[in-house]
C-alpha positions in Angstrom: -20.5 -23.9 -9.2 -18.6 -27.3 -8.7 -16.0 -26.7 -5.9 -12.6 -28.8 -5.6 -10.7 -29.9 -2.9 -8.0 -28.7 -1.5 -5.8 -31.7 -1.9 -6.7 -31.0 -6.0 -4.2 -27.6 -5.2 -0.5 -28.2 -5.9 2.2 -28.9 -3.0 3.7 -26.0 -0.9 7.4 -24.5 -0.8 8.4 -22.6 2.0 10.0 -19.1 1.4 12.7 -17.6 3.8 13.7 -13.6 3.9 16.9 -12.6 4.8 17.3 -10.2 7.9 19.8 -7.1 7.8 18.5 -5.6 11.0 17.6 -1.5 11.6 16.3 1.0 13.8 12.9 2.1 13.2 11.7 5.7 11.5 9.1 7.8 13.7 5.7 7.5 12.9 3.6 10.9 12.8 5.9 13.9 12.8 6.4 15.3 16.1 3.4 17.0 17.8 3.1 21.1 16.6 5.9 20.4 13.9 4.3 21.0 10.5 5.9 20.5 7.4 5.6 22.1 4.1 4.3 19.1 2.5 1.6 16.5 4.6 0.7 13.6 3.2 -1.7 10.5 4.4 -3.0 7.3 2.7 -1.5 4.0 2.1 -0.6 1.5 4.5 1.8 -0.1 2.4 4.1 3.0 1.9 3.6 4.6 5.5 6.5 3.3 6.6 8.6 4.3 3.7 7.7 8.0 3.4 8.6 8.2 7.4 11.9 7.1 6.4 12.4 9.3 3.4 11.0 12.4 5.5 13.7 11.6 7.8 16.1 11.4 5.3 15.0 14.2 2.1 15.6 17.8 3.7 15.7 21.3 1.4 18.1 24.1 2.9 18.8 21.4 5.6 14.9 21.5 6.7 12.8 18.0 7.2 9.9 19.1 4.4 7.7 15.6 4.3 5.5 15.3 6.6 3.8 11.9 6.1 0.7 10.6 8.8 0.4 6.9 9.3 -2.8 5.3 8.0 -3.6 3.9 11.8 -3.1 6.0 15.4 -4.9 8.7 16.9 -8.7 9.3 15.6 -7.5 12.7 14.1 -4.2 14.5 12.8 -3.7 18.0 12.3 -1.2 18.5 9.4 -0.9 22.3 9.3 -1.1 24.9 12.6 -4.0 26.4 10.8 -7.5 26.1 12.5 -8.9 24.2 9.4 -6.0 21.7 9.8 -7.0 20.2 12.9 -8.9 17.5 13.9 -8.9 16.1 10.7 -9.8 12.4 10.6 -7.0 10.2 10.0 -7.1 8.6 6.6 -6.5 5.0 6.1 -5.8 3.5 2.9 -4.7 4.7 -0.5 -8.4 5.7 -1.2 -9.0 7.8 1.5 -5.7 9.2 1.5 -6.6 10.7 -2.4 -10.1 11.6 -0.9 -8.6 14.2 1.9 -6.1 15.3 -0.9 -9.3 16.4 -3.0 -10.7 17.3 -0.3 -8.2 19.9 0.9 -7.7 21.3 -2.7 -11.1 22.0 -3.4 -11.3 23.9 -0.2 -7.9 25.2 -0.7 -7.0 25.3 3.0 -3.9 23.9 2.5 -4.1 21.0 4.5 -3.2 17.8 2.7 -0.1 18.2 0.5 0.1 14.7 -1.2 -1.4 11.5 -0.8 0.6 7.8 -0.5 -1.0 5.3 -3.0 -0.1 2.0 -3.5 -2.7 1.4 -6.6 -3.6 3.9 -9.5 -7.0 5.3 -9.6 -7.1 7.3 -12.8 -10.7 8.0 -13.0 -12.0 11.8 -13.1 -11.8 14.3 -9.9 -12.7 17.5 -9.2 -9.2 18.5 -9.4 -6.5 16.7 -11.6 -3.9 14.6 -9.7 -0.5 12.8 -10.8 0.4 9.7 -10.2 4.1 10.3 -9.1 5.9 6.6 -9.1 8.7 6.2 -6.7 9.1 2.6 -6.1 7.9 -1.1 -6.9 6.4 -3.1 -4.9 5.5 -7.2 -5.1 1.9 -8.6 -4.0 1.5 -12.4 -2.8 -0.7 -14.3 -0.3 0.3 -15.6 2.7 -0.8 -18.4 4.8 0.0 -19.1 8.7 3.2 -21.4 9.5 0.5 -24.5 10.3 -2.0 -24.3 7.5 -2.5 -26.9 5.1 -3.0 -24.5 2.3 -0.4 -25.2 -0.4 2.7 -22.1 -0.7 3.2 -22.7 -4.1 0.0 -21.7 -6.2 -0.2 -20.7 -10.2 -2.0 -17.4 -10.3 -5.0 -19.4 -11.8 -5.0 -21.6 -8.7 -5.7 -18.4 -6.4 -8.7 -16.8 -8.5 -10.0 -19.9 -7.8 -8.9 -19.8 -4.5 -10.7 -16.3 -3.9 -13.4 -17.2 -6.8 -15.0 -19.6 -4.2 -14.1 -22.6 -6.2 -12.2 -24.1 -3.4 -13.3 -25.8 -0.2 -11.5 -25.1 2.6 -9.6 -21.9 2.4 -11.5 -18.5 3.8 -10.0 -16.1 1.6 -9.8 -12.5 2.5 -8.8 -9.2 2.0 -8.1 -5.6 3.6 -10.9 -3.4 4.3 -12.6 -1.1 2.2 -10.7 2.1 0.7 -7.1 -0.4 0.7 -4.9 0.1 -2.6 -3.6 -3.6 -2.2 -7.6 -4.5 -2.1 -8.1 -2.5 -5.1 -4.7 -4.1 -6.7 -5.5 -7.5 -5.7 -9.1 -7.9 -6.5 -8.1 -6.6 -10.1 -5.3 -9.4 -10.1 -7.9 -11.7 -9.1 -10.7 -10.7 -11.7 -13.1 -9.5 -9.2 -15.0 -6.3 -8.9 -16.3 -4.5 -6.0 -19.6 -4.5 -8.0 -19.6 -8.3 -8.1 -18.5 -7.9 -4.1 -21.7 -6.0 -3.6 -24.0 -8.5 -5.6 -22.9 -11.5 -3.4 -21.0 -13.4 -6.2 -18.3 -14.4 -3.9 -19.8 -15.2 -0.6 -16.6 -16.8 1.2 -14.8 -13.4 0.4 -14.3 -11.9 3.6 -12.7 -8.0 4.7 -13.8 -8.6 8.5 -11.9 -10.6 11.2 -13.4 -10.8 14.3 -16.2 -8.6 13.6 -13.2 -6.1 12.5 -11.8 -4.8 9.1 -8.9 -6.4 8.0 -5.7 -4.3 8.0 -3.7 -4.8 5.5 0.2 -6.1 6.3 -0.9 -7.2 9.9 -1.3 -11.4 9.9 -1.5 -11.4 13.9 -5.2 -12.7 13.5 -5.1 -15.1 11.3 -5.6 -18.6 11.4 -4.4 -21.7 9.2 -7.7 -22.4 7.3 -6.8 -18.6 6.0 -5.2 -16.9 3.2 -4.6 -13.2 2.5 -2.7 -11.0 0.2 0.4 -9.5 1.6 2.9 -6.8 0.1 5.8 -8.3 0.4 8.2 -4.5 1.1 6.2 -4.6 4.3 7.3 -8.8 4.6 10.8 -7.7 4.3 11.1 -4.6 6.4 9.1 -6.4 9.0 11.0 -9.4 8.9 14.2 -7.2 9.4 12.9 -5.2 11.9 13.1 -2.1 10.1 9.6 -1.4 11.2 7.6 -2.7 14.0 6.6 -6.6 12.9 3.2 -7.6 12.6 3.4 -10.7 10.4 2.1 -12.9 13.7 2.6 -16.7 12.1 2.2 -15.9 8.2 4.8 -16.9 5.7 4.8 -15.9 2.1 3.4 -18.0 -0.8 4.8 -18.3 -4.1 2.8 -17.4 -7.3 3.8 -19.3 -10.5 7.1 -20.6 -9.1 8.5 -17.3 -8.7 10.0 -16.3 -5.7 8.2 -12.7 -4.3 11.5 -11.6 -2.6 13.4 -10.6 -5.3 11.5 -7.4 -6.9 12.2 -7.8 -10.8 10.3 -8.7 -13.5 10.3 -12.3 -13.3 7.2 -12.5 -10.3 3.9 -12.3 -11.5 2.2 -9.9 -9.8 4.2 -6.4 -9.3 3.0 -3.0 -8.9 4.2 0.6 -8.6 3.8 2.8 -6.0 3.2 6.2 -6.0 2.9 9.8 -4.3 -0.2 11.3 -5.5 0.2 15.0 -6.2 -2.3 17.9 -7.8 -1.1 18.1 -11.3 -1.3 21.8 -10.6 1.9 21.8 -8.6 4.2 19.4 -10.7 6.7 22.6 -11.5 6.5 24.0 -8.0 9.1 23.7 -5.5 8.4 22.0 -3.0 6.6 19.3 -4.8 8.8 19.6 -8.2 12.1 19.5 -5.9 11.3 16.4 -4.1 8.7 14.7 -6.0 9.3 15.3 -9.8 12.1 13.9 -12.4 14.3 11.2 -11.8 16.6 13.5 -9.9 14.0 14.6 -7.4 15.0 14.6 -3.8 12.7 11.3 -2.9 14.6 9.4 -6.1 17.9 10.1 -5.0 17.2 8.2 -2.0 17.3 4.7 -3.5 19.2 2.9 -0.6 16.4 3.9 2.2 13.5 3.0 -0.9 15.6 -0.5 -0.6 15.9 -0.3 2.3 12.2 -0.9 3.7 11.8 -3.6 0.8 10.7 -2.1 -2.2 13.1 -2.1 -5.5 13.8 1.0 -7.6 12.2 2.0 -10.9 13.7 3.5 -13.5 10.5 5.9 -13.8 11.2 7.1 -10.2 9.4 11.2 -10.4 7.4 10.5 -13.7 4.6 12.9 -14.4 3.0 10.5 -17.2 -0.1 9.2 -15.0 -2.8 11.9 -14.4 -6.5 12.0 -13.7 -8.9 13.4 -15.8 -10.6 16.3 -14.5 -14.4 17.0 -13.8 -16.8 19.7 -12.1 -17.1 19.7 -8.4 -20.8 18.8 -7.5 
């Protein structure tokens, strides 16, 4: 395949992102406080869900109990014996894994799962795809790189296609929902991953998987997908900020800050719940219906970057179902 030059990619343009300035949710929930609903997963929508399970209470009671998608080797989410030492799940994938997981067992365990891409294929058990917020996707270079930050979303298939010299494209280690959601924005399959059709795609830095959200070890020959909620409420110090040198790119001449409909690539993001469950309290109180406890709080969902969605607590997107091996 004929490769082009980087000087053949268009010229950059700089984005900037407003601060407002916060104090930081807790991480975990504190140690031997378990609450009636655990969840794990995503990366992208830790942060969030610490601050809605500081801020959603029932009878004046904390019920979320989210678990960060990097820490401590192991959790334990209930005080139940088959609750602890449970290996921490990291990424949207694994999150929905320990949620299958713990229902198939029934143990009670994991609760809900964070997911920042939809995965409706079949499981043992049927889940829903609860949306509570949007989020925007776009890559980001470091502060020093020659890579252009204004590309046309045909520019960066190319760009991650291999069809450019230059540019080490990567993306976030195995199990990520903003791997899974970018790889499908940039026409790649896993499959084709696994056949060696893209060789310059890399998921390892420094003979480590690449986290996603965290551009402290990256370099200016490099480019990488970033969700810009966690851009935002890093850059504002909402939450602890990782960005190291990258800046923000621009896809089609749309800006990535402002969440509507005008930037190319948007995606919702959800709380992954069994389907089983989506007319019992708790998981109908705060997840379900637009006047569910996690919609009402619009102003901390803004807060850590994301924009609202008029389908905040739908119940539309479930998985099919199939027998347990």
């Amino acid at each position: 395949m004929k490769k082009r030059s980087l000087l053949t990619i268009v010229a950059a343009s700089l984005l900037a992102v407003a601060g407002l300035g916060s104090s930081q949710a807790l991480a975990d929930p504190p140690q031997n406080e378990y609450r009636a609903l655990s969840g794990v997963g995503s990366d992208t929508t830790q942060d969030v869900l610490n601050g809605l399970a500081e801020a959603v209470t029932v009878n004046g009671q904390k019920v979320i109990g989210s678990y960060d998608a990097i820490g401590s080797s192991t959790i334990q989410t209930k005080s139940n014996a088959a609750c602890a030492g449970i290996t921490r799940p990291n990424g949207s994938g694994a999150g929905r894994t320990a949620l299958i997981n713990s229902l198939v067992a029934n143990n009670g365990c994991v609760d809900f799962a964070r997911s920042s891409s939809e995965t409706l294929t079949a499981a043992p058990v049927q889940l829903t795809y609860v949306p509570f917020a949007t989020d925007a996707v776009t890559f980001a270079v470091t502060g020093n790189s020659g890579i252009p930050r204004n590309l046309t979303l045909d520019e960066l298939r190319s760009v991650y296609k291999c069809e450019v010299e230059g540019i080490n494209p990567y993306i976030p280690q195995a199990g990520s929902g903003t791997r899974s959601f970018w790889l499908g924005q940039m026409q790649i399959t896993e499959a084709q991953i696994a056949q060696g059709l893209y060789p310059c795609l890399r998921d390892r830095k420094n003979g480590q998987p690449i986290q996603e959200h965290n551009g402290t070890y990256f370099g200016p020959d490099d480019i990488v997908p970033f969700s810009v909620a966690q851009y935002i409420s890093q850059s504002t110090a909402v939450i602890p900020d990782i960005r190291g040198s990258l800046l923000l790119g621009t896809i089609n001449g749309a800006s990535p800050v402002t969440l509507n409909g005008n930037f190319t690539v948007t995606r919702p993001v959800f709380n992954v719940i069994p389907t089983s469950r989506e007319n019992t309290a708790p998981w109908s109180t705060v997840f379900v219906g637009s006047n569910s406890l996690v919609c009402q709080q619009a102003a901390t969902i803004v807060r850590y970057g994301f924009a609202t969605r008029a389908d905040c607590g739908s119940t539309t997107r479930r998985t099919a179902t199939s027998s347990p091996r």
